[in-house]
N, C-alpha and C positions, 0 to 999 in steps of 0.2 A: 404571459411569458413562460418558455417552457422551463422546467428546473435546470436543464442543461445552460440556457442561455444565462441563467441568472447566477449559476455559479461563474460560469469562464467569465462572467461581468461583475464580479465581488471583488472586493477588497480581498478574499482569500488567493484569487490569483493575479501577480502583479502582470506586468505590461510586456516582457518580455514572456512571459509564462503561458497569454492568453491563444497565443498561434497552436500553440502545442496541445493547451485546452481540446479547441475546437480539432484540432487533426485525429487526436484521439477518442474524442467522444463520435466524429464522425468513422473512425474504424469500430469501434463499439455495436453503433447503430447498424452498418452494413451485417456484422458478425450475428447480429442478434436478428436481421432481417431474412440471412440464410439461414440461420437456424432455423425461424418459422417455416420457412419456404420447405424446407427438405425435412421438415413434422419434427424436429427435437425439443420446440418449445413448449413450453406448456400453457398453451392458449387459455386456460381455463382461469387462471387467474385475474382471466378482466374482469371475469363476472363474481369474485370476489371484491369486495368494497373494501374490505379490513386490511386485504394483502399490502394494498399499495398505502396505507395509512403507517401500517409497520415497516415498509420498504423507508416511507417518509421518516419515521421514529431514527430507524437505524440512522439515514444519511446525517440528521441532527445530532445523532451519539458523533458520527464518525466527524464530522466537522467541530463538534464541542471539544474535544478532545487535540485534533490537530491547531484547533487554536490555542489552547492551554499551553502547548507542547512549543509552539513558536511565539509565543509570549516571552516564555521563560527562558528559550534560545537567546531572544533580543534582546534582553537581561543581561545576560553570560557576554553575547560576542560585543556589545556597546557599554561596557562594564567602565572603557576610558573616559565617559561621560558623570557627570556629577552625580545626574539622579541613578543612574543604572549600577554604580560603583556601589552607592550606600544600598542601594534595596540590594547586591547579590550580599554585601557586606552583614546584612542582616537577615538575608539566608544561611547566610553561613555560621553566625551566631547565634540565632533562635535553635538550630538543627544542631552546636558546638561538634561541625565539621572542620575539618581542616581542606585546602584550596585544593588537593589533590582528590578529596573524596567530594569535593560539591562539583569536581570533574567528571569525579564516574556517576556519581549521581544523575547528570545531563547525560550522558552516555545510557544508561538506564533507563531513562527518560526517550530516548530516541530508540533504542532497542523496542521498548514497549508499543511506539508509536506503531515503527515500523510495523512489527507481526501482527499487531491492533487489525491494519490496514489492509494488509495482506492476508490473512484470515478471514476479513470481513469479503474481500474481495472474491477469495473463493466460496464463500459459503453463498453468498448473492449470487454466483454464476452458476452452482449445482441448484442451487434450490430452482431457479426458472427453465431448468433442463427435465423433460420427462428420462425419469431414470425407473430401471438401468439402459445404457445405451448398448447396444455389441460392437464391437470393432472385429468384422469379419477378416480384414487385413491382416492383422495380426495377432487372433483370438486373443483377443480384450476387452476388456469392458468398463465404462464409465458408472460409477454408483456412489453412494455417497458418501462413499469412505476415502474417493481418489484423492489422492494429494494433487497440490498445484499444478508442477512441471507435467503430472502424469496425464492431467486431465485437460492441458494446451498442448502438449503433443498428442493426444486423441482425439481432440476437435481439429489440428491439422491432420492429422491422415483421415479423418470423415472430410475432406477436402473443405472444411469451413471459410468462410472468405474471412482475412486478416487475422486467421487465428495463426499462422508462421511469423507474421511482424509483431502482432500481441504479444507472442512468445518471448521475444527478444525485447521486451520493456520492465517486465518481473522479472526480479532476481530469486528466482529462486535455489538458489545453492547458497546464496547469502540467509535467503527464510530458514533452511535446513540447518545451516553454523549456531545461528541464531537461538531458535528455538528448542535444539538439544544441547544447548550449553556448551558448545563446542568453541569458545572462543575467550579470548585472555586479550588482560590489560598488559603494556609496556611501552617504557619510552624505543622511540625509533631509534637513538643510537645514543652513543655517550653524548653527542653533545648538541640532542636535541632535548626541551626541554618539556615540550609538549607532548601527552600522554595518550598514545593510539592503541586502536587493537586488532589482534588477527583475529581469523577463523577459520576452519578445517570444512570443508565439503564432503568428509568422510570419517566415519570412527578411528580408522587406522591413523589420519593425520597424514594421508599421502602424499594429499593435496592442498595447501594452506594459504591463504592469502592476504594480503596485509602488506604494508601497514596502511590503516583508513583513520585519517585525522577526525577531529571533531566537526567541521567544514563538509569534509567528504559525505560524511555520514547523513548529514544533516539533507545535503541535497538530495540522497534517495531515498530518505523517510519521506521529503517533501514529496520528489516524483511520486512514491508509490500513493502517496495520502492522494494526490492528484489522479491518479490511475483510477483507484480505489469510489474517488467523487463521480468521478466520467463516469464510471459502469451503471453504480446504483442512480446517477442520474436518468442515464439513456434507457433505464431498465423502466422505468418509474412514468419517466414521458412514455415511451412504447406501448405497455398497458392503458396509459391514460387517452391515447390518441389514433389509434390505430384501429380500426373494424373490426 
């Protein structure tokens, strides 16, 4: 069984989840199929044995982690249950937080997940790219300093297949808020009582977006953690299977 089929088939993605699985890993494969075809990949890695041993390492970090992360979610959001009640109850006591801070904590918690996920993802997709690439279109270049958005909009004008719909699945203005600290806790209004946060897509604070519940949030940690599974999947079978 290939890694891809065995993730979209795990307990880590449920049953409405499993479509989207498969939709995305099959745009993955296509993208990473043109790449070869038109020499950006770096074929050399099958006949590395070790490469795809540490591709395997990393997928195990990245799943070890995304399960930790919704362990502890299920904890917090089914808190109205008996047993979920006393264990956040004695998170919250071992840690002597108080209920607003074992909120940001989770919020922290999905913050980390997410850029965990999203990092991982970028780094997995330059690393199987021979670099540097040119973007003769618009003298540019792919290398391994590119940030995310820069390096999905350069694999769409190298006219990559599904790399313009890939685009539109990572948030990355959310990565950018995120990971320069550009974003604040607050309740959504007086007389809401649950604790959201915005975030800026620029230093100026031009642009700001919000407000993103605990809920909210949670499902694009999940998608990207799913994103993130697809690629280093499809990347991992492709070396292993492939001439």
């Amino acid at each position: 069984m290939s890694l891809t089929d065995e993730y979209c088939n795990s307990n880590a993605v449920n049953e409405k989840e499993k479509i989207l699985c498969y939709r995305t890993s099959l745009l993955f494969c296509e993208m990473i199929k043109d790449l070869e075809t038109k020499g950006y990949l770096r074929t050399e890695l099958r006949g590395k044995n070790g490469q795809r041993e540490l591709i395997l390492k990393t997928i195990l970090n990245v799943r070890k982690i995304t399960e930790a992360f919704n362990h502890w979610f299920d904890i917090y959001v089914d808190m109205a249950k008996p047993d979920s009640k006393q264990k956040l109850k004695r998170i919250v006591e071992i840690g002597e937080l108080s209920e607003e801070e074992a909120v940001i904590l989770l919020f922290s918690n999905m913050i980390f997940v997410f850029l965990q996920n999203i990092e991982e993802f970028r780094y997995t997709l330059l690393h199987s790219l021979k670099l540097p690439i040119s973007i003769k279109a618009n003298n540019t270049k792919i290398d391994k300093r590119t940030a995310l958005k820069q390096l999905l909009r350069g694999l769409n004008t190298l006219g990559i297949k599904n790399a313009s719909e890939l685009s539109k699945l990572i948030e990355g203005d959310l990565r950018n808020g995120l990971s320069h600290g550009l974003f604040w806790f607050e309740r959504k209004d007086k007389d809401c009582s649950e604790t959201h946060f915005y975030y800026s897509k620029d230093t100026e604070f031009e642009e700001v977006c919000g407000p993103i519940g605990i809920s909210e949030l949670f499902e694009k940690t999940r998608n990207q953690s799913m994103y993130t599974n697809c690629l280093l999947n499809v990347i991992a079978d492709w070396f292993e299977n492939t001439a």
